[in-house]
C-alpha positions as CSV (number, residue, x, y, z in Angstrom):
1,X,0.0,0.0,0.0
2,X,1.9,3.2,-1.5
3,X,-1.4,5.4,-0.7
4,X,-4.0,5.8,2.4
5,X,-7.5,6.2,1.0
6,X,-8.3,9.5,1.0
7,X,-11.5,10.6,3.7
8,X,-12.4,10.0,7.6
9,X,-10.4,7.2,9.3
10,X,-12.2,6.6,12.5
11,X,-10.3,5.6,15.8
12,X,-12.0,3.4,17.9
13,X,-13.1,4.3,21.6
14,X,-11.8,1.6,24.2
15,X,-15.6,0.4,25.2
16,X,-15.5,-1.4,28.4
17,X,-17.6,-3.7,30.6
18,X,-18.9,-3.4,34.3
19,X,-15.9,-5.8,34.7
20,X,-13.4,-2.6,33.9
21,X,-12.1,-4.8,30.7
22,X,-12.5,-4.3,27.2
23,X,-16.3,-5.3,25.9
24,X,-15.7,-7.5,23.0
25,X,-19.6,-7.0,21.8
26,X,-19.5,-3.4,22.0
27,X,-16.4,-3.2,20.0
28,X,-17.2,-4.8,17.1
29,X,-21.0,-2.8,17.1
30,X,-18.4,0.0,17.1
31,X,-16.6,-1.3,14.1
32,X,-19.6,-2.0,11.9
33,X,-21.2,1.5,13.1
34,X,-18.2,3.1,11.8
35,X,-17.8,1.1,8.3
36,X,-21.7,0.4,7.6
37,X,-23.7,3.0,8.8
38,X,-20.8,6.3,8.9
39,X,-18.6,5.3,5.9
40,X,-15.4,5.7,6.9
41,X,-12.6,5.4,5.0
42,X,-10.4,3.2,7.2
43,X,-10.5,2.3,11.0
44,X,-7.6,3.3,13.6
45,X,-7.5,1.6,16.9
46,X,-4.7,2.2,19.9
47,X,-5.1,5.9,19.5
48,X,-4.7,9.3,22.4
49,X,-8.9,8.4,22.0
50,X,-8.0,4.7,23.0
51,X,-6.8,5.5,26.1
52,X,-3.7,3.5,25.1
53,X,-2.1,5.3,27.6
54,X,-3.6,3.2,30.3
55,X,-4.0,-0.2,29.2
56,X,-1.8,-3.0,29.4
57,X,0.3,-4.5,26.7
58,X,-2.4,-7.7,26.9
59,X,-5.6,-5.6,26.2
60,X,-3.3,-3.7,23.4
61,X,-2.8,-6.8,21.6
62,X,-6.7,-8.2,22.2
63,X,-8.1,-4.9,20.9
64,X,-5.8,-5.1,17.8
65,X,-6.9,-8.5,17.0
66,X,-10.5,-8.3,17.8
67,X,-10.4,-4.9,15.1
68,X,-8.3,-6.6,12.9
69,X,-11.0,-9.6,12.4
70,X,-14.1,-7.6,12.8
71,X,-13.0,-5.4,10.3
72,X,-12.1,-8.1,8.2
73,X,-10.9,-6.4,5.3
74,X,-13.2,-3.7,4.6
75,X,-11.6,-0.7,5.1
76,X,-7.9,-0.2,5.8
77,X,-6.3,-0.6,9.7
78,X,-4.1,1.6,11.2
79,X,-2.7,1.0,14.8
80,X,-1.5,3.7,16.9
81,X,2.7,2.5,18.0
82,X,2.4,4.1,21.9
83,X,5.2,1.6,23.6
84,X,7.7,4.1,25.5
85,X,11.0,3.1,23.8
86,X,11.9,2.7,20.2
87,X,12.4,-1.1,21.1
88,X,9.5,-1.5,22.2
89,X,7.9,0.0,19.5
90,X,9.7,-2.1,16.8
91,X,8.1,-4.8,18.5
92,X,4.3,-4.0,18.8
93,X,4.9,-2.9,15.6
94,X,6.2,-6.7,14.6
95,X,3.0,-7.6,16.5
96,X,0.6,-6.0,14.3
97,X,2.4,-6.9,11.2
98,X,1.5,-10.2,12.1
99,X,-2.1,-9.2,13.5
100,X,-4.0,-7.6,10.3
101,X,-2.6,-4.5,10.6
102,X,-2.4,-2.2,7.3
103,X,-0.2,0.9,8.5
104,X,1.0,1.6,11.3
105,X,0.9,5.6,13.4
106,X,4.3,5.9,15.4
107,X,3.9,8.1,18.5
108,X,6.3,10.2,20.2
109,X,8.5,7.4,22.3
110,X,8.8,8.6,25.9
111,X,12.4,8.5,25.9
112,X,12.4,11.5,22.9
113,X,12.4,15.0,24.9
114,X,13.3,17.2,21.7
115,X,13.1,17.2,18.1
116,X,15.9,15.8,17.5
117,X,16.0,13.0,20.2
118,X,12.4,12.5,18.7
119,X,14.0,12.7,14.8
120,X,16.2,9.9,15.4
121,X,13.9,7.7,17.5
122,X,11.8,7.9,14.4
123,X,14.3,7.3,12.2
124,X,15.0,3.9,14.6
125,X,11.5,2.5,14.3
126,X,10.8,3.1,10.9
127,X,14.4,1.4,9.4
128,X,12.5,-1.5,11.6
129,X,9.1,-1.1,10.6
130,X,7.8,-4.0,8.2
131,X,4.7,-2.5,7.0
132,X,3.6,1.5,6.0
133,X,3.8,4.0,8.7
134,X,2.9,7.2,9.7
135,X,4.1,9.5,12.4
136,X,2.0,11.7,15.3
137,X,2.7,14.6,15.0
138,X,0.7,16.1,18.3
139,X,3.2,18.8,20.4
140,X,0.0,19.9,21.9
141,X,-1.5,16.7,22.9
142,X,2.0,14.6,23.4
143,X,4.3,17.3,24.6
144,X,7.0,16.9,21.9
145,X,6.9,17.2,18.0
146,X,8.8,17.6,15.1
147,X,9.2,20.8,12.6
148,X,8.6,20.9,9.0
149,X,12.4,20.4,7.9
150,X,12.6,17.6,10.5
151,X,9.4,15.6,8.9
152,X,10.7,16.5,5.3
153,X,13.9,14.8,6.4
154,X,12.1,11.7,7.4
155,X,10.1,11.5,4.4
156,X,13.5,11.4,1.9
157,X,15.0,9.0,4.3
158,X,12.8,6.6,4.8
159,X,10.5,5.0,1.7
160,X,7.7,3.1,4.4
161,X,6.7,6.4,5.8
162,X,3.9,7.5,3.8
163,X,1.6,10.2,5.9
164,X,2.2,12.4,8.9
165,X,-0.8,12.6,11.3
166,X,-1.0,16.1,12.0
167,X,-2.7,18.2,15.0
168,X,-2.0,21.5,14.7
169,X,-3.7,24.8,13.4
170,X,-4.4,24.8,10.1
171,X,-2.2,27.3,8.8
172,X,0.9,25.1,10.1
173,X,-0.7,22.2,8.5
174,X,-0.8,24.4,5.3
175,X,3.2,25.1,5.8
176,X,3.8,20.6,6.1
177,X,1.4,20.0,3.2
178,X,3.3,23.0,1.1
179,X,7.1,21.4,2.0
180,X,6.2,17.5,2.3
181,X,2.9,17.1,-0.3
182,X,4.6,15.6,-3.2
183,X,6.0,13.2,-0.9
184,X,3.6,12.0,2.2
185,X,0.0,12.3,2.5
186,X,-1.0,14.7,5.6
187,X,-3.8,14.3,7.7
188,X,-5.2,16.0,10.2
189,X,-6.6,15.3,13.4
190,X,-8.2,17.6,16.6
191,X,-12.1,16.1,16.3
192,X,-13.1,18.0,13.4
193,X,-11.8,21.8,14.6
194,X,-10.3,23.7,11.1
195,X,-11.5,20.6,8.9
196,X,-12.7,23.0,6.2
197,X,-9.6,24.6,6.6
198,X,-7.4,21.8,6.8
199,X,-8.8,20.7,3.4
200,X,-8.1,23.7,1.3
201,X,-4.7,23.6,3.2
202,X,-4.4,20.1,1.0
203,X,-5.0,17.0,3.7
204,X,-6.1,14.3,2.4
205,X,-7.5,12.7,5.1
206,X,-9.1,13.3,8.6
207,X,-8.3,11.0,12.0
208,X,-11.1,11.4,14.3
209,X,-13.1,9.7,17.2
210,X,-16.5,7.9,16.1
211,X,-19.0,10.0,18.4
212,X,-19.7,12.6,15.7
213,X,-17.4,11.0,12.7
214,X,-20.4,10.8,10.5
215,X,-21.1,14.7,10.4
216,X,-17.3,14.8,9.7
217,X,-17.6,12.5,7.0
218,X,-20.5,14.5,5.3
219,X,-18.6,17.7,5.7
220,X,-15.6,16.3,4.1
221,X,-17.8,14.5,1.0
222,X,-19.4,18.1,0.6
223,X,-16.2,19.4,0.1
224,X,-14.9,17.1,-2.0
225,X,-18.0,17.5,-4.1
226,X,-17.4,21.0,-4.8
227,X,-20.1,22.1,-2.1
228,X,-18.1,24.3,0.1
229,X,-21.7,26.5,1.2
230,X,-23.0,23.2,2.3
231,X,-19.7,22.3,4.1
232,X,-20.0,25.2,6.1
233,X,-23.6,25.1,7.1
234,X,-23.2,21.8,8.0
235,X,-19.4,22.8,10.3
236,X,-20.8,25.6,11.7
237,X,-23.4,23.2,13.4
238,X,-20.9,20.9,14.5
239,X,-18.3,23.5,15.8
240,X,-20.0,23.7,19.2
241,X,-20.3,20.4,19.8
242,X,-16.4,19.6,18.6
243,X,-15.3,23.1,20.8
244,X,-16.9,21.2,24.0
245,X,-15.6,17.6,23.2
246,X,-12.1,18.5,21.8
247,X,-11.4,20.2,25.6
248,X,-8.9,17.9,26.5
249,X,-8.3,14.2,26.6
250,X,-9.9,13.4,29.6
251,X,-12.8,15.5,28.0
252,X,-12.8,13.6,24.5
253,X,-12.8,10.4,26.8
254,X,-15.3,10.9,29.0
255,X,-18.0,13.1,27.0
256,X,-17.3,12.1,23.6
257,X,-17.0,8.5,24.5
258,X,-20.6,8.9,26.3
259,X,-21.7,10.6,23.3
260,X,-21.2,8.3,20.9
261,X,-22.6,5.3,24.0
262,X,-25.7,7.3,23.8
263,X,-26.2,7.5,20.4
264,X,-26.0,4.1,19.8
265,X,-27.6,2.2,22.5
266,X,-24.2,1.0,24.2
267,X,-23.9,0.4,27.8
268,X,-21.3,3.3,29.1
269,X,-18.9,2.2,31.6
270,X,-15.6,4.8,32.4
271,X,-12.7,3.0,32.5
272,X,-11.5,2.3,35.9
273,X,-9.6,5.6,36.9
274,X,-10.8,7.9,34.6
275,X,-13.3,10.8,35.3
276,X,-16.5,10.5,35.7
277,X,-19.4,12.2,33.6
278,X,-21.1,15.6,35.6
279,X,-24.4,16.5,35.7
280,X,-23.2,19.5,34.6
281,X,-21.3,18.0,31.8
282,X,-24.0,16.0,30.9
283,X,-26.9,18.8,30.4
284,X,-24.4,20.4,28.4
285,X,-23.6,17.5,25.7
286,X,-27.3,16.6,25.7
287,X,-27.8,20.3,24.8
288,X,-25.1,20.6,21.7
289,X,-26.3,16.8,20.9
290,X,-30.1,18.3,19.8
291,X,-28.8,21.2,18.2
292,X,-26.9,18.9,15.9
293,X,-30.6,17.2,15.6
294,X,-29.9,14.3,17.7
295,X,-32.8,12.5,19.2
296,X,-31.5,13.0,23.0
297,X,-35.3,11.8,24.4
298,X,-34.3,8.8,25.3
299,X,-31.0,9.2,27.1
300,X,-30.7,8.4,30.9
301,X,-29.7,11.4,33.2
302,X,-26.1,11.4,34.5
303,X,-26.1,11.8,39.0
C-alpha cells in the first residue's frame, strides 16, 4: 500500500464492561457502526482516544486483534505504535504486522524530549518497521513534536513512511502539506476543529473519534463534491459540539465517549480511573447533541 485512501479514518473508543475490561460486543457494534452506517474510509485503533495510555500491553494486543478480524478487510487498519521506547515500538509494531494490521501511526517514544531525540527515534523504528507508517505529529497533545524540515527529512530518508498525522492549526498544517505534499499524505486530526480549513490547506485525510465521525464525514464528501456553502452550514453546526468535546483528553474520553454510547444504544462504563461524567457536563452534551438534531429523548440522566 503506497497510498492511504483518502476521507475520515475513524479511531475506535476503548468500550469497556462493568468488569473494567474491554467489551468484545460493543467493540465490534463500534466497528460495523463506523464502516456500515458512517462510511469511513479506514478504521484506527490504539489511538490518544483509545486511552492507550492506560492499558496493558495484553488488552493492546486483544483490541488489535479483535479490530483486525471484525474489520475483516473492509476498510484499511491503522494502529497507533504508543510503547515508550523505540524497542518496544519495533516490537508491537512486529505484532501488528503479524495481527491484520495495514499501517501503522508511530507516537512520540517517551524516551524523545526534543526534536531531534524525537528525529532519530523515528528514524529507529521506521528502518524496523515491516509495513507502512505514519508518524503523530501532536506537540500539543503529546508534549513533543517535530518541525517541517525535520518531517521532510524523514520523508527522503525513509520509503515506508507514507503520511504524517497532523494536530496543529491549520495554517501550520498548510506550511507541512506546502514542503512535504509531493512526498507523504498529511492528515489531520483535533475532532473536526479547522477541517474545512485543513482541506483547502491540501490534507487528504481526517483521524477522528466515532462519536460525531459521520457529520465529519458529510462535511468532508461536501467538500470534495465542490459544495463548500454546504460544508460550512453543516461545520458551523458541528463547531460547538467539537469546541466542547475537543477540551482535552480526559474530556474527548469521557463526554465524547458517552456521546457516541448514547447515540448508539451502548452500555457506558468509564474505565476504571478515569473521570466520571457531571451532571453539569452532561446537560451540556445533551444540549449541543439536539442542536446537531440528535434525538436525546431517550437518554438516561447522569447523577
Amino acid at each position: 500500500m503506497k497510498k492511504l485512501p483518502k476521507g475520515v479514518h475513524t479511531v475506535l473508543y476503548a468500550l469497556f464492561g462493568a468488569d473494567g475490561e474491554p467489551d468484545r460486543q460493543a467493540m465490534r457494534r463500534q466497528v460495523d457502526i463506523c464502516v456500515d452506517r458512517y462510511g469511513a474510509a479506514g478504521i484506527v485503533t490504539l489511538g490518544l482516544a483509545t486511552e492507550v495510555r492506560h492499558l496493558t500491553q495484553q488488552q493492546r494486543r486483544r483490541i488489535v486483534e479483535w479490530n483486525a478480524a471484525d474489520i475483516a478487510g473492509r476498510v484499511p487498519l491503522g494502529v497507533t505504535i504508543f510503547e515508550p521506547t523505540p524497542e518496544d515500538q519495533v516490537s508491537a509494531i512486529a505484532y501488528a504486522a503479524d495481527h491484520g494490521a495495514d499501517w501503522v501511526i508511530i507516537q512520540p517514544p517517551v524516551t524523545a524530549s526534543d526534536e531531534a531525540a524525537l528525529a532519530t527515534a523515528f528514524g529507529t523504528v521506521l528502518r524496523q518497521c515491516p509495513i507502512p507508517a505514519a508518524i503523530q505529529n501532536a506537540p500539543q497533545f503529546i508534549g513533543v513534536g517535530l518541525g517541517v524540515d525535520a518531517i521532510r527529512r524523514l520523508g527522503d530518508d525513509h520509503d515506508n513512511l507514507i503520511a504524517v498525522k497532523q494536530e496543529v492549526s491549520a495554517v501550520e498544517t498548510a506550511a507541512l502539506v506546502g514542503a512535504v505534499g509531493e512526498r507523504l499524505q498529511v492528515f489531520s486530526g483535533r475532532g473536526g476543529l479547522e477541517l474545512i480549513d485543513c482541506m483547502h490547506a491540501g490534507i487528504e485525510g481526517h483521524v477522528p473519534a466515532p462519536e460525531y465521525a459521520d457529520f465529519l464525514i458529510s462535511i468532508w464528501n461536501a467538500m470534495a463534491a465542490g459544495k463548500e456553502n454546504e460544508a460550512r452550514a453543516g461545520y458551523a453546526r458541528l463547531l460547538p459540539m467539537a469546541t466542547f468535546v475537543v477540551q482535552s483528553l480526559d474530556t474527548l474520553t469521557t463526554y465524547g465517549k458517552l456521546l457516541f454510547c448514547r447515540r448508539n444504544s451502548l452500555a457506558f462504563y468509564p474505565r476504571r480511573g478515569a473521570p466520571a461524567p457531571t451532571p453539569f457536563g452532561f446537560r451540556a452534551l445533551t444540549g449541543h447533541a439536539h442542536m446537531l438534531g440528535i434525538d436525546t429523548a431517550g437518554w438516561d440522566p447522569i447523577g
